[in-house]
N, CA, C and O of each residue as an XYZ file, in Angstrom:
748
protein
N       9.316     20.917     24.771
C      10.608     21.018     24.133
C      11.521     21.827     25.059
O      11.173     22.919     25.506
N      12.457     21.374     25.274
C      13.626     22.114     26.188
C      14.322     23.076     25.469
O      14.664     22.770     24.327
N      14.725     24.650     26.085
C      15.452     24.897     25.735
C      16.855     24.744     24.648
O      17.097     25.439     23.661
N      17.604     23.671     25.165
C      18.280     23.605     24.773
C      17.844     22.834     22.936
O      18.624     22.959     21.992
N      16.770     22.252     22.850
C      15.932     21.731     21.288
C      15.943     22.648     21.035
O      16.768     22.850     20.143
N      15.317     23.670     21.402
C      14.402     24.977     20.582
C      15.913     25.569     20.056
O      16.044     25.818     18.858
N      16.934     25.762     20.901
C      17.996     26.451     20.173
C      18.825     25.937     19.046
O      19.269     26.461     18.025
N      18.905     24.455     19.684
C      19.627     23.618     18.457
C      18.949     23.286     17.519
O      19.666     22.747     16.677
N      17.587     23.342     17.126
C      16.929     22.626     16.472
C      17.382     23.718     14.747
O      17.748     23.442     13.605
N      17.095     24.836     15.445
C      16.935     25.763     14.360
C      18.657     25.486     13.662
O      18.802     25.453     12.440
N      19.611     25.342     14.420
C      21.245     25.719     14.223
C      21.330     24.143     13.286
O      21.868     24.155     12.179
N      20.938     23.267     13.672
C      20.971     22.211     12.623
C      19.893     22.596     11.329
O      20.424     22.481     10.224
N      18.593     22.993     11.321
C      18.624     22.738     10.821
C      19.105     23.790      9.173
O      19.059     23.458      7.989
N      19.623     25.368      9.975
C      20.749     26.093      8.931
C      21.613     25.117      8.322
O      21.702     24.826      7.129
N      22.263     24.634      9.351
C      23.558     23.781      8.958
C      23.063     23.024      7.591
O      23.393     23.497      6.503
N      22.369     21.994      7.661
C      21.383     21.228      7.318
C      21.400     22.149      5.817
O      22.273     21.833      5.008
N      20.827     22.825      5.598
C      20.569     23.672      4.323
C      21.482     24.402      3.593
O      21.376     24.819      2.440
N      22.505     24.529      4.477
C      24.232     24.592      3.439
C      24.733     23.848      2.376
O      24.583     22.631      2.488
N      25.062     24.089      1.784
C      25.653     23.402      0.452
C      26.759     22.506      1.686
O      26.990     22.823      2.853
N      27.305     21.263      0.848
C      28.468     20.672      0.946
C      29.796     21.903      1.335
O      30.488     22.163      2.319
N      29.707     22.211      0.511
C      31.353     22.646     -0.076
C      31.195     24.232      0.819
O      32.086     25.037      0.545
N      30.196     24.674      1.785
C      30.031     25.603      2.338
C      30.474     25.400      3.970
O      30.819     26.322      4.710
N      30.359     23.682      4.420
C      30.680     23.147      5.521
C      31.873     22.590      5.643
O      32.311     22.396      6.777
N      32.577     22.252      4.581
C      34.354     21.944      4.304
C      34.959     23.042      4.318
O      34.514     24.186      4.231
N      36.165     22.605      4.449
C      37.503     23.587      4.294
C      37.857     23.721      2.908
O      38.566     22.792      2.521
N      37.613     24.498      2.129
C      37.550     24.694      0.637
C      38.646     25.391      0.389
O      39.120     25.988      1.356
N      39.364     25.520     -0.971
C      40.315     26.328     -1.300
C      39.848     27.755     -1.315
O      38.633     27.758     -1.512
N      40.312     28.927     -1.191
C      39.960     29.792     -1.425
C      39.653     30.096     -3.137
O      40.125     29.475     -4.089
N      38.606     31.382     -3.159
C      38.360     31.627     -4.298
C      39.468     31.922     -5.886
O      40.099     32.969     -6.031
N      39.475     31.513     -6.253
C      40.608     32.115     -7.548
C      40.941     33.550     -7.544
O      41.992     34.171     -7.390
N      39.387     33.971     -7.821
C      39.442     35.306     -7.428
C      40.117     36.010     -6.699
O      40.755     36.974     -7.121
N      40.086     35.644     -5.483
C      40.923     36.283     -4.184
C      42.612     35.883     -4.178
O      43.574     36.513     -3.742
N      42.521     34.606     -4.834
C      44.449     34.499     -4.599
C      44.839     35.545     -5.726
O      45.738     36.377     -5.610
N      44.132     35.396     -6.686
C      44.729     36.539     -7.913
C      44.805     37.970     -7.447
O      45.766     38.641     -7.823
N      43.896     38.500     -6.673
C      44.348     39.571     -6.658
C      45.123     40.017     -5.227
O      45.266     41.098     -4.656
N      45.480     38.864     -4.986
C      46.456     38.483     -3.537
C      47.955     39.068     -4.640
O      48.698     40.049     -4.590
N      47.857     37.984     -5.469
C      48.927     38.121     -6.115
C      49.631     38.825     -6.714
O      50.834     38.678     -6.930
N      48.616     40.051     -7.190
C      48.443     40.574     -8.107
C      49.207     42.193     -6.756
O      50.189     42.932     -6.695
N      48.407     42.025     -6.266
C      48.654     43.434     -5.432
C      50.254     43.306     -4.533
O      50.920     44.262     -4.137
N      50.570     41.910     -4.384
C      52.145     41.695     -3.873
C      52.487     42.264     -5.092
O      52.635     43.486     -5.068
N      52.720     41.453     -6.606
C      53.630     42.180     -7.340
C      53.552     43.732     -7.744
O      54.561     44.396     -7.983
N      52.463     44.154     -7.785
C      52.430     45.547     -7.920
C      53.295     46.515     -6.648
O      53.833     47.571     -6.979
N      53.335     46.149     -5.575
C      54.156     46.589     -4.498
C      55.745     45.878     -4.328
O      56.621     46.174     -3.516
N      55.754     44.981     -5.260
C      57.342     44.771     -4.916
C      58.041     44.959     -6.157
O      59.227     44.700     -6.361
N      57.039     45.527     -7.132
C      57.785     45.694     -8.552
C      57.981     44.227     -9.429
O      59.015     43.893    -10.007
N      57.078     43.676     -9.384
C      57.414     42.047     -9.992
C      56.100     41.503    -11.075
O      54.907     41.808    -11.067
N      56.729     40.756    -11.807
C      55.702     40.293    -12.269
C      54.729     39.287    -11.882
O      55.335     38.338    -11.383
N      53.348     39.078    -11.906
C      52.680     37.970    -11.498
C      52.821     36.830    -12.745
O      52.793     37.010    -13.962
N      53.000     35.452    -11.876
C      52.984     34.381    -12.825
C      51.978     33.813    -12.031
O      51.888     34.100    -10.837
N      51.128     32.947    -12.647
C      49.783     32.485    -12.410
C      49.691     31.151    -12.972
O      49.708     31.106    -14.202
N      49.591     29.994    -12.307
C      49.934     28.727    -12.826
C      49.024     27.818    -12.332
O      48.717     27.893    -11.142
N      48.490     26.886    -13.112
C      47.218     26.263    -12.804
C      48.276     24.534    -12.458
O      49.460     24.221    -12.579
N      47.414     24.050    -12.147
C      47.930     22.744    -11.365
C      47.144     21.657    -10.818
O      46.061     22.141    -10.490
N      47.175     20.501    -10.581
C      46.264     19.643     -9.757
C      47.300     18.654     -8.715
O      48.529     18.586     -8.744
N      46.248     17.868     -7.727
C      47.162     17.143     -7.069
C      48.090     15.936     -7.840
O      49.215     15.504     -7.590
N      47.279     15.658     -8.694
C      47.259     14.522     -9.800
C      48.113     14.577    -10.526
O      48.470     13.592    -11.172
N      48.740     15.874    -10.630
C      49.327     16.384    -12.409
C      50.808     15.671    -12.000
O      51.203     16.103    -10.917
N      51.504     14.915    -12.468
C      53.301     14.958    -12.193
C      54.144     15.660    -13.034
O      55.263     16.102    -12.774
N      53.394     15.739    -14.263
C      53.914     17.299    -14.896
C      54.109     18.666    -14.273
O      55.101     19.364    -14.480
N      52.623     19.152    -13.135
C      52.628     19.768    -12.762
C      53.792     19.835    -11.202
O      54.225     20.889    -10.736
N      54.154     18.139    -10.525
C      55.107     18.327     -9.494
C      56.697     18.514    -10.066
O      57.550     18.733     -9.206
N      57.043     18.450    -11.210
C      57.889     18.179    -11.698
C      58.241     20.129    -11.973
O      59.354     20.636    -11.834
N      57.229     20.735    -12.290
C      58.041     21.723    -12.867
C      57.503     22.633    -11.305
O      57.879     23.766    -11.604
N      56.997     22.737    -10.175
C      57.176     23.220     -9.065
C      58.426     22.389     -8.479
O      59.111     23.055     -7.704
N      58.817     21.197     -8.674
C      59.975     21.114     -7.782
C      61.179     21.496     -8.717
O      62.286     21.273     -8.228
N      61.148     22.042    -10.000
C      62.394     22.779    -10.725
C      62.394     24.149     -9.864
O      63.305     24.434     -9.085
N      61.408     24.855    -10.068
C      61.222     26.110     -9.607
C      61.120     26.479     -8.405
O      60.573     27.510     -8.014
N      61.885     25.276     -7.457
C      62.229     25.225     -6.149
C      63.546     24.987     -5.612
O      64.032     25.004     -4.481
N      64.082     24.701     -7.072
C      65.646     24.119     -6.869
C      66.653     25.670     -5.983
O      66.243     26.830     -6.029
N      67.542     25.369     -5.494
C      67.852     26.065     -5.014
C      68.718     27.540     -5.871
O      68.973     28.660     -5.428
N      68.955     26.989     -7.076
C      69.789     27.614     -8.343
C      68.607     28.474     -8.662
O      68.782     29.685     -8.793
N      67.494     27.980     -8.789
C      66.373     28.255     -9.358
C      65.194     29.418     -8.510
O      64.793     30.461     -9.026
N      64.905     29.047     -7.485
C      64.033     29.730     -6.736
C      64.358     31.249     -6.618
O      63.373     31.980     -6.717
N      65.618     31.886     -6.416
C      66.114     33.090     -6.252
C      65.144     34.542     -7.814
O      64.651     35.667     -7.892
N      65.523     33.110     -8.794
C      65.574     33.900    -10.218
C      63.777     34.151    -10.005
O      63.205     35.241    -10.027
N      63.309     33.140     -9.853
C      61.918     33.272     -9.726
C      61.180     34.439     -8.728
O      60.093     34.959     -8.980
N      62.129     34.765     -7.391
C      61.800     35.202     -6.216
C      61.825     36.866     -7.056
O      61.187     37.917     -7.112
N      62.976     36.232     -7.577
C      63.872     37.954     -7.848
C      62.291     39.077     -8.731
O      61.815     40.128     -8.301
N      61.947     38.412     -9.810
C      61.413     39.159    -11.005
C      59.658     38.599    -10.562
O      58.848     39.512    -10.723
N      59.110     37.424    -10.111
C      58.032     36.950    -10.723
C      57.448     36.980     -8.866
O      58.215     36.570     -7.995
N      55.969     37.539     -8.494
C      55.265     36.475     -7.678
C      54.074     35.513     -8.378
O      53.063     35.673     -9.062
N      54.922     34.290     -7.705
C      54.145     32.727     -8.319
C      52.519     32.387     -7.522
O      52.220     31.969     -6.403
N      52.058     32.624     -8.210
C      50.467     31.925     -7.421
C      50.052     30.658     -8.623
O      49.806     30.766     -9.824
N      50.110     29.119     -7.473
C      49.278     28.135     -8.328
C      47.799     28.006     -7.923
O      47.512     28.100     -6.730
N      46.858     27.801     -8.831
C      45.701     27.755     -8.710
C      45.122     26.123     -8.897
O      45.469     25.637     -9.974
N      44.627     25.575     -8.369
C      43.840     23.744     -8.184
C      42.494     23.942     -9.092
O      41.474     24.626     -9.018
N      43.009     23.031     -9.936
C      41.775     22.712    -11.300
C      42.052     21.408    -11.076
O      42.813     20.861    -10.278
N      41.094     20.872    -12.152
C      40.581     19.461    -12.726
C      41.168     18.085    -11.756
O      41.919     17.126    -11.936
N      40.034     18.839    -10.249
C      40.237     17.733     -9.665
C      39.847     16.604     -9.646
O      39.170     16.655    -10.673
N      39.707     15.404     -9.221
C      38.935     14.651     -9.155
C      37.481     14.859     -7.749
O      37.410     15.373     -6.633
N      36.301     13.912     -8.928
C      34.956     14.308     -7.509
C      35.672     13.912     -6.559
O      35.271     14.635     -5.647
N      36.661     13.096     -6.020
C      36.813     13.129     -3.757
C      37.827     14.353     -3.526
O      37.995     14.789     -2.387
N      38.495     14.896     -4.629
C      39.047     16.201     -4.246
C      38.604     17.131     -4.682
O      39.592     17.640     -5.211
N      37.674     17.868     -4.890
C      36.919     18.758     -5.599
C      37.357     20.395     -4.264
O      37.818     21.528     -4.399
N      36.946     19.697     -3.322
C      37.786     21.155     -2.266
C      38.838     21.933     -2.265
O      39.018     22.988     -1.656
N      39.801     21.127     -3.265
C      40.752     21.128     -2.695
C      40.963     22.323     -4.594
O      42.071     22.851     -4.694
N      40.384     22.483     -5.288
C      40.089     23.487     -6.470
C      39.523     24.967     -5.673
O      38.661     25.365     -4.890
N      40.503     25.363     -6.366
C      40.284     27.378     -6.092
C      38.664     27.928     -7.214
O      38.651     28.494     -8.308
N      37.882     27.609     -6.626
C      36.600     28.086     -7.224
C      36.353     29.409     -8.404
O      36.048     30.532     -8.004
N      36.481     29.186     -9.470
C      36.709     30.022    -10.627
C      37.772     30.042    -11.299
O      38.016     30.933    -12.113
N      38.729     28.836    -10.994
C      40.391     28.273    -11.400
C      40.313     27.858    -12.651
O      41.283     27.892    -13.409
N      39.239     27.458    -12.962
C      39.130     26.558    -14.587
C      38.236     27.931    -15.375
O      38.525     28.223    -16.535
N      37.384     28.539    -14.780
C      37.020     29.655    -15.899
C      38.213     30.860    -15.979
O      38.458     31.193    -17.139
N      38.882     31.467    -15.085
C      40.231     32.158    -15.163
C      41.171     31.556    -16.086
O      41.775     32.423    -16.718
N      41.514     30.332    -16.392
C      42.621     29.031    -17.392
C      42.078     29.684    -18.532
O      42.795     30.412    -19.219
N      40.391     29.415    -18.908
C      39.830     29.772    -19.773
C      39.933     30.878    -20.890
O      40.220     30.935    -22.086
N      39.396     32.073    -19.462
C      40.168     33.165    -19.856
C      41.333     33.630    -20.706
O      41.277     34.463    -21.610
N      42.386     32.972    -20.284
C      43.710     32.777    -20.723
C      44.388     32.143    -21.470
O      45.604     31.954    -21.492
N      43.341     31.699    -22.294
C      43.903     30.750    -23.448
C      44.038     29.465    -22.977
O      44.621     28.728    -23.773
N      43.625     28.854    -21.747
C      44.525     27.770    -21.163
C      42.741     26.306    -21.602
O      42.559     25.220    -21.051
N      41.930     26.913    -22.611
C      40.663     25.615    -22.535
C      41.224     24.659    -23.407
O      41.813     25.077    -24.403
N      41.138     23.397    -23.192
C      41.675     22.480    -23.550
C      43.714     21.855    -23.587
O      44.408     20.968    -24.083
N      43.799     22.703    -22.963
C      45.613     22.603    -23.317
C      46.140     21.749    -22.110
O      47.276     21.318    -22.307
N      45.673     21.462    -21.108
C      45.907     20.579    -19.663
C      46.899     21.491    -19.014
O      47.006     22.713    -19.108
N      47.734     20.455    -18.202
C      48.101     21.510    -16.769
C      49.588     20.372    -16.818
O      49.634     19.193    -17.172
N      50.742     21.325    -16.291
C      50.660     22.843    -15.942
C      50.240     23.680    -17.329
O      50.256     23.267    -18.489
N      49.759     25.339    -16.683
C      49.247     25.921    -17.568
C      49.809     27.297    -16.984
O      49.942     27.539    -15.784
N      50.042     27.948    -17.783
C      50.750     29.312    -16.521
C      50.478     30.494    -17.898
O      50.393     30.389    -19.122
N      50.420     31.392    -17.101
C      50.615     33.281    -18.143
C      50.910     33.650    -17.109
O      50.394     33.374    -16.026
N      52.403     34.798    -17.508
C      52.430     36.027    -16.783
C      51.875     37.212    -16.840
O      52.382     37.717    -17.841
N      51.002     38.115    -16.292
C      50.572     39.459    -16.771
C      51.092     40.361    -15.591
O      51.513     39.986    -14.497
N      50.940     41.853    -16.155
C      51.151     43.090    -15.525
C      50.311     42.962    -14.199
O      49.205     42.491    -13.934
N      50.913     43.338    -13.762
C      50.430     43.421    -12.156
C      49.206     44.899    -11.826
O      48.173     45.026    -11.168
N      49.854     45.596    -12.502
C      49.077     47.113    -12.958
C      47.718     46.841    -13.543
O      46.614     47.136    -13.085
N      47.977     46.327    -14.452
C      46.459     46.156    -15.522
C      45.995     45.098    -15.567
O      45.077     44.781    -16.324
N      46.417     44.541    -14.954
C      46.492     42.993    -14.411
C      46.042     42.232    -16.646
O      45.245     41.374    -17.026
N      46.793     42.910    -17.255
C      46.930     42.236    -18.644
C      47.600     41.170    -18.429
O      48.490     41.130    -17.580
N      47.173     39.882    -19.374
C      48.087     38.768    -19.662
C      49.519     39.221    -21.154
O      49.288     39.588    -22.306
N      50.644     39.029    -20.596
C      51.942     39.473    -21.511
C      51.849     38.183    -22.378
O      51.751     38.328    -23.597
N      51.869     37.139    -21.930
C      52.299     35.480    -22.529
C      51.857     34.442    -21.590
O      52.029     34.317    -20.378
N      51.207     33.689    -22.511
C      50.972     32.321    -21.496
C      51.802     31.111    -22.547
O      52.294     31.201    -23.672
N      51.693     30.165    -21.723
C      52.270     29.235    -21.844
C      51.447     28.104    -22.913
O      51.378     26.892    -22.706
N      50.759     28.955    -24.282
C      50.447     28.297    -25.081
C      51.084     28.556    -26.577
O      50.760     29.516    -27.277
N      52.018     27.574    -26.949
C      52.808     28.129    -28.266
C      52.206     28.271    -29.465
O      51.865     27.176    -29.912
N      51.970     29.076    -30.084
C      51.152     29.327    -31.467
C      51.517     28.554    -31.823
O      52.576     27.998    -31.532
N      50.369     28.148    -32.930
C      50.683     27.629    -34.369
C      51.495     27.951    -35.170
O      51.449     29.141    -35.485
N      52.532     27.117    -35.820
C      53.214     27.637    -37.403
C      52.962     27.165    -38.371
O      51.733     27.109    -38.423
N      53.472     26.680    -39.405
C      53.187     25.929    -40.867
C      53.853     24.572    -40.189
O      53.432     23.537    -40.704
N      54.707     24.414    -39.248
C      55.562     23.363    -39.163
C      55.134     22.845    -37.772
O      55.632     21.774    -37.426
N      54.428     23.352    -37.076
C      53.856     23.078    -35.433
C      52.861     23.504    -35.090
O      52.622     24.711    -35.076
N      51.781     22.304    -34.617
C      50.233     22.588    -34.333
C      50.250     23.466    -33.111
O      49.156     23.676    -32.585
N      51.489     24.098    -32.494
C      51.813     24.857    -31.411
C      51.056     23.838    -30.097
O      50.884     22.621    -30.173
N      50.690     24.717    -28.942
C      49.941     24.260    -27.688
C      51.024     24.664    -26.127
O      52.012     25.365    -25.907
N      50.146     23.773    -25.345
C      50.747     23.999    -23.922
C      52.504     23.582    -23.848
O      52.983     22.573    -24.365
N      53.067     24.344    -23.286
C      54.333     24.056    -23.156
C      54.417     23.290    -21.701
O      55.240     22.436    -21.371
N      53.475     23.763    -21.026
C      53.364     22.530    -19.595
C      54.276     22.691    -18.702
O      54.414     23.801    -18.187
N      54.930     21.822    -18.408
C      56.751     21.969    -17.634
C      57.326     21.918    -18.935
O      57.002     21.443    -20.024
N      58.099     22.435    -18.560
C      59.324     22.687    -20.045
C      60.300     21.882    -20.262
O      61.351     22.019    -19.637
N      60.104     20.720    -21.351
C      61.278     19.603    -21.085
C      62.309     19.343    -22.119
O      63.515     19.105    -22.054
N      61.235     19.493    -23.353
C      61.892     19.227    -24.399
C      62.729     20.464    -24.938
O      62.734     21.517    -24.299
N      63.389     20.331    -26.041
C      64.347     22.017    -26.000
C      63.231     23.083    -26.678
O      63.059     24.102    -26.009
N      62.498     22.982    -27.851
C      60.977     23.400    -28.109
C      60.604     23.957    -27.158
O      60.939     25.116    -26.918
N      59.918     23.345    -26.489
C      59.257     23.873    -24.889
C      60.308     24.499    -24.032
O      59.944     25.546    -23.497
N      61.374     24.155    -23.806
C      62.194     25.402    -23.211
C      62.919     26.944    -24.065
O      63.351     28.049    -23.737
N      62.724     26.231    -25.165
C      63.178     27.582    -25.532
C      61.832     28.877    -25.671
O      61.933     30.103    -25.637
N      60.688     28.048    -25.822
C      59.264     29.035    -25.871
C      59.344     29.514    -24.451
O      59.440     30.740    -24.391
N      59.335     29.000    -23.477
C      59.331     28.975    -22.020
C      60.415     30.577    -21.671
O      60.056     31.626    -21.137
N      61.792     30.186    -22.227
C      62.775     31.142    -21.911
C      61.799     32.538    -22.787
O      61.493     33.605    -22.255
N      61.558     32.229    -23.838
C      60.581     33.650    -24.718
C      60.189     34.211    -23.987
O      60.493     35.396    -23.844
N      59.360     33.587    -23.234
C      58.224     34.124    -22.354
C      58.868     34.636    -21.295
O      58.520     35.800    -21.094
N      59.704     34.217    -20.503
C      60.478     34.709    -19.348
C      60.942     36.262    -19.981
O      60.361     37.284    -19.616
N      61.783     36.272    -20.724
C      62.176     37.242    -21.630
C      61.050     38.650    -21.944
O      61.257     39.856    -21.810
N      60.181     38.121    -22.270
C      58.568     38.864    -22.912
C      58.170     39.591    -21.405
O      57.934     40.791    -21.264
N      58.159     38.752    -20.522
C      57.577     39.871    -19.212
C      58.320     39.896    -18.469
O      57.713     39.735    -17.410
N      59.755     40.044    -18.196
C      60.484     40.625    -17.782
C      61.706     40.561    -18.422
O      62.504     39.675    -18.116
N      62.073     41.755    -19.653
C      63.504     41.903    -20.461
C      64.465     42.485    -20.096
O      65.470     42.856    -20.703
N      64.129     42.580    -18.980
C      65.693     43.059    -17.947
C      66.394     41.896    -17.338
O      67.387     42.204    -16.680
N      66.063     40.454    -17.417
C      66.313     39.317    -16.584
C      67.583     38.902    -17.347
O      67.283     38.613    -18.505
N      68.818     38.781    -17.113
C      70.182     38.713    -17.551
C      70.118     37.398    -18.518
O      69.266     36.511    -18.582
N      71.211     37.577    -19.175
C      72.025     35.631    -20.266
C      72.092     34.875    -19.133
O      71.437     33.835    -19.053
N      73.149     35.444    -17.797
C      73.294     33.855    -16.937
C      71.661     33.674    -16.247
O      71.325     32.497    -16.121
N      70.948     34.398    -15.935
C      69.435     34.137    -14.892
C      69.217     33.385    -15.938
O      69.451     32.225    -15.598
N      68.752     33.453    -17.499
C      68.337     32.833    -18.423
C      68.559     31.350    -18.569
O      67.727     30.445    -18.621
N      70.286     31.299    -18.642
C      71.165     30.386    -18.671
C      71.023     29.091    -17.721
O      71.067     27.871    -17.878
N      70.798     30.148    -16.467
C      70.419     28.875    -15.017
C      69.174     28.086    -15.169
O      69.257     26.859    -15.111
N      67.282     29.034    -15.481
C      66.782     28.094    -16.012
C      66.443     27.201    -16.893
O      65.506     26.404    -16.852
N      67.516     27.418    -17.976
C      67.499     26.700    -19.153
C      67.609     25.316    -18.478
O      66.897     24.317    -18.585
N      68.916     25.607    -17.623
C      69.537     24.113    -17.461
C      68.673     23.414    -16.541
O      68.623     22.189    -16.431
N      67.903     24.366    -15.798
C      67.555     23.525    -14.500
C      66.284     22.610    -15.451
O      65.890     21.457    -15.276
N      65.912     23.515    -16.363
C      64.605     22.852    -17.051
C      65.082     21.269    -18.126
O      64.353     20.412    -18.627
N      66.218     21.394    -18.138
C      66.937     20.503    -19.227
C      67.211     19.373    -18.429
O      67.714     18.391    -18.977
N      66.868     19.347    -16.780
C      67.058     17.835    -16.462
C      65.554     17.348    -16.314
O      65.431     16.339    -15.621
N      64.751     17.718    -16.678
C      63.223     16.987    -16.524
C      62.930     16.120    -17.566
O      62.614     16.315    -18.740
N      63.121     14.996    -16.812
C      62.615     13.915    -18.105
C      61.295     13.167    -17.956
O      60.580     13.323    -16.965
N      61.043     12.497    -18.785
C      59.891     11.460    -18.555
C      58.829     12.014    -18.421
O      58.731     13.239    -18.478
N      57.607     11.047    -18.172
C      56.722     11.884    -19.145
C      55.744     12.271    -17.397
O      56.289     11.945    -16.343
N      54.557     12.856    -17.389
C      54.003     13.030    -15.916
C      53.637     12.173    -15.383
O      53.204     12.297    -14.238
């Protein structure tokens, strides 16, 4: 056996005994973007918003390209840092999911409600303030508000904006009302 076998033999056959998803380019852990996130807003004074998502979702492209609008992005920049997290991919995209993204949703009220799925919490105690699941009333089985389209869902949406950060002005309010009031159709 040559040298060069004896060395490679062993390096394949490590390789060889790796999981899949250990030899791809994987999303990073949930874990780690959260407290990526978590430690920006605690140093810039902001709140963390935490928003689950897939490649799949058009609900979910619909309310990242609101919250990109140019009216829009400032208000977001100003008060909130945004981290989206990759759930319920499909098996040929499964890499492309932040590993512990669907038990964190969980966590958060977000099992069964689909995506988008978002809560803001304290950056400090890293507590959840409000997520983006509307209680029940006598008159509404409540649930995910998702992207915010209908006036229902935007006005719970504005609550919540309101709820973790009540210093955010009528016009900041005002701007995403509207920007949320042109999303139509369904994902």
């Amino acid at each position: 056996m040559s040298l060069t076998h004896r060395l490679l033999t062993p390096l394949l056959l490590l390789a060889a005994a790796l999981p899949l998803s250990a030899r791809t380019e994987d999303a990073p852990a949930a874990s780690l973007v959260v407290a990526d996130a978590f430690a920006k807003a605690k140093m810039e004074k902001k709140v963390a918003m935490v928003a689950f998502h897939a490649s799949w979702c058009g609900w979910c492209h619909k309310m990242d390209s609101v919250m990109k609008r140019p009216e829009i992005k400032p208000i977001f920049d100003k008060y909130f840092v945004v981290t989206w997290l990759t759930v319920m991919e499909g098996p040929d995209k499964k890499n492309l999911e932040n590993a512990g993204g669907d038990e964190l949703m969980k966590a958060n009220g977000g099992e069964g409600q689909g995506i988008p799925y978002f809560y803001f919490a304290n950056p400090s105690s890293q507590k959840t303030i409000v997520t983006s699941k509307r209680p029940a009333t006598a008159t509404d089985k409540g649930g995910n508000v998702g992207c915010p389209a209908e006036p229902f869902e935007i006005a719970y949406f504005l609550d919540m904006v309101k709820k973790a950060v009540p210093r955010i002005s009528p016009a900041e309010l005002k701007t995403l009302e509207a920007g949320f009031k042109t999303v139509k159709g369904g994902g």
